[in-house]
DRENPA-3360 file (N, C-alpha, C; in nm, 2 decimals, always signed):
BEGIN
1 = XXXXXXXX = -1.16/-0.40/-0.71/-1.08/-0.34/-0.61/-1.08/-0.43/-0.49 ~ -0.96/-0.45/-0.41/-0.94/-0.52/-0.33/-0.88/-0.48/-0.22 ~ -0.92/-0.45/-0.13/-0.87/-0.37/-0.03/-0.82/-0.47/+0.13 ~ -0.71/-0.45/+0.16/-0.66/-0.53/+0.30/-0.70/-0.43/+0.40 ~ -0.77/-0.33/+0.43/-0.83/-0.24/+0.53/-0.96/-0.28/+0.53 ~ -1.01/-0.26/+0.44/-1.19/-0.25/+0.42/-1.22/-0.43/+0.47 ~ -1.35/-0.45/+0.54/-1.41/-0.57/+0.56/-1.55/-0.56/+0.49 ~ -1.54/-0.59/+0.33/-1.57/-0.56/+0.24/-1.68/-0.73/+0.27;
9 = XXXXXXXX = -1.82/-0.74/+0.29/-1.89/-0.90/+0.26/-1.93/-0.89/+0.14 ~ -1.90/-1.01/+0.06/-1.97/-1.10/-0.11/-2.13/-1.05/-0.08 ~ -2.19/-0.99/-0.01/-2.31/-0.97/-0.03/-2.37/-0.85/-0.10 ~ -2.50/-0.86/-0.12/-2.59/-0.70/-0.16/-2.47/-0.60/-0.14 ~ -2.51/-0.55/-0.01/-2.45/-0.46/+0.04/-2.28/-0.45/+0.04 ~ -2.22/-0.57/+0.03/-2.11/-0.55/-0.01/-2.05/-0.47/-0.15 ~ -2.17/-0.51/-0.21/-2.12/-0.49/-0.37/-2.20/-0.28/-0.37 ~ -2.30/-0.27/-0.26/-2.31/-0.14/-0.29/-2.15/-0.07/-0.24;
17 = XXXXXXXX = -2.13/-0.16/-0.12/-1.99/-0.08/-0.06/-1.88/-0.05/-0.13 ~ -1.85/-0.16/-0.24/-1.71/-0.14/-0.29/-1.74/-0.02/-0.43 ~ -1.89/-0.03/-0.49/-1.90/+0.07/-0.61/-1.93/+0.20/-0.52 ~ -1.92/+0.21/-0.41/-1.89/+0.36/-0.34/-1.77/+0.39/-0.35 ~ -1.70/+0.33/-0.31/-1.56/+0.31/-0.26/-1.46/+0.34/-0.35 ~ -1.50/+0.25/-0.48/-1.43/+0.31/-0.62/-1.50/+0.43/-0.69 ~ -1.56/+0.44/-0.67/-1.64/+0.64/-0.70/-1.57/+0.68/-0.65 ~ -1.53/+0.68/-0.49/-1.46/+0.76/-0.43/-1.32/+0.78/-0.47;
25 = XXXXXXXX = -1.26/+0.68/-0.55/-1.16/+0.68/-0.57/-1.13/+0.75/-0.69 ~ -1.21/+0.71/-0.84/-1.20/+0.80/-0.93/-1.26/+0.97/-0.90 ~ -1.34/+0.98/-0.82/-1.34/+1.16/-0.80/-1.22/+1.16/-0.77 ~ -1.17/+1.11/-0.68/-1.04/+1.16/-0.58/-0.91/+1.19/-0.71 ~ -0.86/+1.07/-0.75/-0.84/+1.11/-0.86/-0.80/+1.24/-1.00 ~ -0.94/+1.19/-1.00/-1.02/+1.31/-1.12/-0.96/+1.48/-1.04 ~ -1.03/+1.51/-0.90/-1.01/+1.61/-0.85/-0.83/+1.65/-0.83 ~ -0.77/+1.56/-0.77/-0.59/+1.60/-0.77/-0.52/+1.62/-0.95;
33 = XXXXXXXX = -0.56/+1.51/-1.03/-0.55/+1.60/-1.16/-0.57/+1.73/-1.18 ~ -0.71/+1.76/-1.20/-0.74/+1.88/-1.21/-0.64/+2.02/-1.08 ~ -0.63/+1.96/-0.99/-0.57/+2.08/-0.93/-0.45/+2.06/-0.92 ~ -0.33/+1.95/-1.00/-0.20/+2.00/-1.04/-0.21/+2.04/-1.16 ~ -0.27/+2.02/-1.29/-0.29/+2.11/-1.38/-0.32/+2.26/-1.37 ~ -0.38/+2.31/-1.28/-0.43/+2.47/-1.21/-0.33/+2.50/-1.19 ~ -0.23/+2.42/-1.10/-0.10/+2.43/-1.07/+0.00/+2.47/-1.13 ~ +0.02/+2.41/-1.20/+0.12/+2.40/-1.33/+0.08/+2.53/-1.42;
41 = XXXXXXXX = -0.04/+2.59/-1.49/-0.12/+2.68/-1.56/-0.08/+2.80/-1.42 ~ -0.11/+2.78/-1.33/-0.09/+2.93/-1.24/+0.06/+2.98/-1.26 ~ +0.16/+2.84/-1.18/+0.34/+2.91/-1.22/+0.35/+2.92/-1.37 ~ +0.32/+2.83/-1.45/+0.39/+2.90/-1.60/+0.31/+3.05/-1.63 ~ +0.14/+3.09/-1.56/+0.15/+3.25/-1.54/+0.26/+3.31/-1.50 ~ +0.32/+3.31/-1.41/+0.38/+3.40/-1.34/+0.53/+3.34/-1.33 ~ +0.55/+3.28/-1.49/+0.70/+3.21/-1.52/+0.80/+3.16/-1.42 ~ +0.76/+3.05/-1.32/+0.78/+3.05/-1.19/+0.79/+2.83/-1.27;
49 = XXXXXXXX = +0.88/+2.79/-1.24/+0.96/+2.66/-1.30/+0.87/+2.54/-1.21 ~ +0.83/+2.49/-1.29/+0.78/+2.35/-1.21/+0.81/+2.23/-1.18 ~ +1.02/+2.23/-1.18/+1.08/+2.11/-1.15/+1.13/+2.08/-1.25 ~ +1.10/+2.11/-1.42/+1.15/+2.05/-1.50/+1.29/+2.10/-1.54 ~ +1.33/+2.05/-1.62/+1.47/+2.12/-1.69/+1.42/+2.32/-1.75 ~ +1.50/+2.35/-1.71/+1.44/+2.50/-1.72/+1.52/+2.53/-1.91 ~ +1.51/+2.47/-1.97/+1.58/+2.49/-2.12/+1.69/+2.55/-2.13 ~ +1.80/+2.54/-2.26/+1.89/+2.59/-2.30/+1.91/+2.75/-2.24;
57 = XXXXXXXX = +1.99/+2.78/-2.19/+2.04/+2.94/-2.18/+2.00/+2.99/-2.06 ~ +1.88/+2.88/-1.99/+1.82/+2.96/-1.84/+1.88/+2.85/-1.72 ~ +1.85/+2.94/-1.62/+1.85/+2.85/-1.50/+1.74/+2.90/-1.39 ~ +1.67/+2.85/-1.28/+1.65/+2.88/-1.21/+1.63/+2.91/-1.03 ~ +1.61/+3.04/-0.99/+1.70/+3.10/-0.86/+1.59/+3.00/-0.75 ~ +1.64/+3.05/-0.66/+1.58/+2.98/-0.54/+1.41/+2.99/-0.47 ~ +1.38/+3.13/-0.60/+1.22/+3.17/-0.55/+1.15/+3.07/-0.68 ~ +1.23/+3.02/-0.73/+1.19/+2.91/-0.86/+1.16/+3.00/-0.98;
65 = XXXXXXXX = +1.20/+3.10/-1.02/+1.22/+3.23/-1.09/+1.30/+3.14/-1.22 ~ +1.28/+3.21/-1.31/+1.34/+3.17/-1.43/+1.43/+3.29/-1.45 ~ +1.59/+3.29/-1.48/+1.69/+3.37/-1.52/+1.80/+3.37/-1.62 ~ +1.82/+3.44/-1.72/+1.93/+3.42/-1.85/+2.05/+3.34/-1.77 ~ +2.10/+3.25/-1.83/+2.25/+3.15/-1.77/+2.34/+3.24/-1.86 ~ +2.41/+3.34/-1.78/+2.46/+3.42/-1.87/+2.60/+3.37/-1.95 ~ +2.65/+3.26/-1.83/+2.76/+3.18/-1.90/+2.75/+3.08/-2.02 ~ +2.62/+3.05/-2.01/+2.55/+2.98/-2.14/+2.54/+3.04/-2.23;
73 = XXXXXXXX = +2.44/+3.10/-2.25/+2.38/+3.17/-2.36/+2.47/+3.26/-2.41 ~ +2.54/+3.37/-2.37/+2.63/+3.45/-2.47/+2.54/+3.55/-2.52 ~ +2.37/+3.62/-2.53/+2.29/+3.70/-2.60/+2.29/+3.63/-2.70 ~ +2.33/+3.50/-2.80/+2.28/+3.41/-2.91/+2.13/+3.41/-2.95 ~ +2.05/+3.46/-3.00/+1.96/+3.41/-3.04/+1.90/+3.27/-3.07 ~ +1.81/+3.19/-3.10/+1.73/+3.06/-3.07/+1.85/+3.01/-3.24 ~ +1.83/+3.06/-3.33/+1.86/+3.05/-3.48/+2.03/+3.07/-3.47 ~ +2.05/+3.17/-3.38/+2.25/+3.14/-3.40/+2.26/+3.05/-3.35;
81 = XXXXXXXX = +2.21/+2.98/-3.20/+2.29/+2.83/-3.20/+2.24/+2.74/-3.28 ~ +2.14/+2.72/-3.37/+2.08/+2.61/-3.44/+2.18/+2.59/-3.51 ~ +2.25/+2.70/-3.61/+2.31/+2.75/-3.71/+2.43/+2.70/-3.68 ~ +2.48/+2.76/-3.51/+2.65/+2.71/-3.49/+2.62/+2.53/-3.48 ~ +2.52/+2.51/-3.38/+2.58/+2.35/-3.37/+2.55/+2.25/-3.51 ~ +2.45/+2.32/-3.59/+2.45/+2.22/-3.73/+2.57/+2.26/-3.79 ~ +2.62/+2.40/-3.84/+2.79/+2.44/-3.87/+2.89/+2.31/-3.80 ~ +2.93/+2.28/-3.68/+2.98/+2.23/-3.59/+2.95/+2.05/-3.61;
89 = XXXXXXXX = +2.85/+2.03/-3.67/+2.81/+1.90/-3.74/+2.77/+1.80/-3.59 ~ +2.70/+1.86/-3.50/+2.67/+1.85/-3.39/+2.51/+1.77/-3.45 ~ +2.44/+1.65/-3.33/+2.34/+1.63/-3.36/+2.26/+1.61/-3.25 ~ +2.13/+1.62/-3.26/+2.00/+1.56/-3.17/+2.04/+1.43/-3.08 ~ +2.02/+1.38/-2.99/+1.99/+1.30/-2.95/+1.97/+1.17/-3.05 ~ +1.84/+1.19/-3.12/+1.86/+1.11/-3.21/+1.94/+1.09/-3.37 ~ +2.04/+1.19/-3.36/+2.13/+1.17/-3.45/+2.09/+1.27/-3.56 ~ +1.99/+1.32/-3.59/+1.92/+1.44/-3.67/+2.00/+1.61/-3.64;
97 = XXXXXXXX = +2.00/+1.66/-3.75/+2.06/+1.80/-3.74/+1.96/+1.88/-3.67 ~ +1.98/+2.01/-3.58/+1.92/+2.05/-3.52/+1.82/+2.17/-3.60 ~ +1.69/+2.16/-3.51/+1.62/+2.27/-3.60/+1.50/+2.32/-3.46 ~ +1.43/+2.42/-3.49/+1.39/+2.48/-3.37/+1.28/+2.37/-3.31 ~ +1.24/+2.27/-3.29/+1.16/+2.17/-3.23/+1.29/+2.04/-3.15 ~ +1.39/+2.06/-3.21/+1.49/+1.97/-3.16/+1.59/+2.06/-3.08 ~ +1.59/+2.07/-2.95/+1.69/+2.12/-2.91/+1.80/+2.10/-2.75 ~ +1.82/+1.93/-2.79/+1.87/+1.85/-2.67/+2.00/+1.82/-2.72;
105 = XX = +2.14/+1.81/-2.74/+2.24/+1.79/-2.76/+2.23/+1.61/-2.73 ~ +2.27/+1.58/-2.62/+2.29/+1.44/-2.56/+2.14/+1.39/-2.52;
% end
């Protein structure tokens, strides 16, 4: 680790400073991991969207709330659209017929 802040000396004591320094850095780390994962585990409790694409049929409102896209979805179940877009000779992304683990059009 190399730091343009730190006045870091090639000596003893240098080398205790910098394996402080990088401790400090992997807790630091280690700890912000751990508390966006809590993060992430707390909103998908309380079905509350964390940025990503909120999937086929939903959207979400401005309290980050997940809601039916009622112009999308139509009440279709997961298996009628699989059914119409493989019917329809529609494919995956990767060129594969659709099935319930694949379900991105473009």
């Amino acid at each position: 680790m190399i730091s343009a802040r730190e006045n870091i000396s090639d000596n003893t004591s240098g080398i205790l400073v910098k394996g402080v320094l990088e401790s400090m850095v992997k807790y630091y780390l280690a700890e912000l991991s751990q508390k966006i994962r809590r993060g992430i585990e707390i909103n998908a409790q309380k079905c509350l969207a964390n940025g990503s694409n909120p999937g086929l049929g939903y959207k979400v409102d401005y309290e980050r709330r997940y809601y039916l896209d009622e112009e999308r979805s139509g009440g279709e179940t997961v298996a009628d659209i699989i059914c119409d877009l493989n019917r329809r000779k529609l494919t995956t992304s990767l060129g594969n017929p659709f099935n319930k683990t694949a379900s991105t059009v473009f």
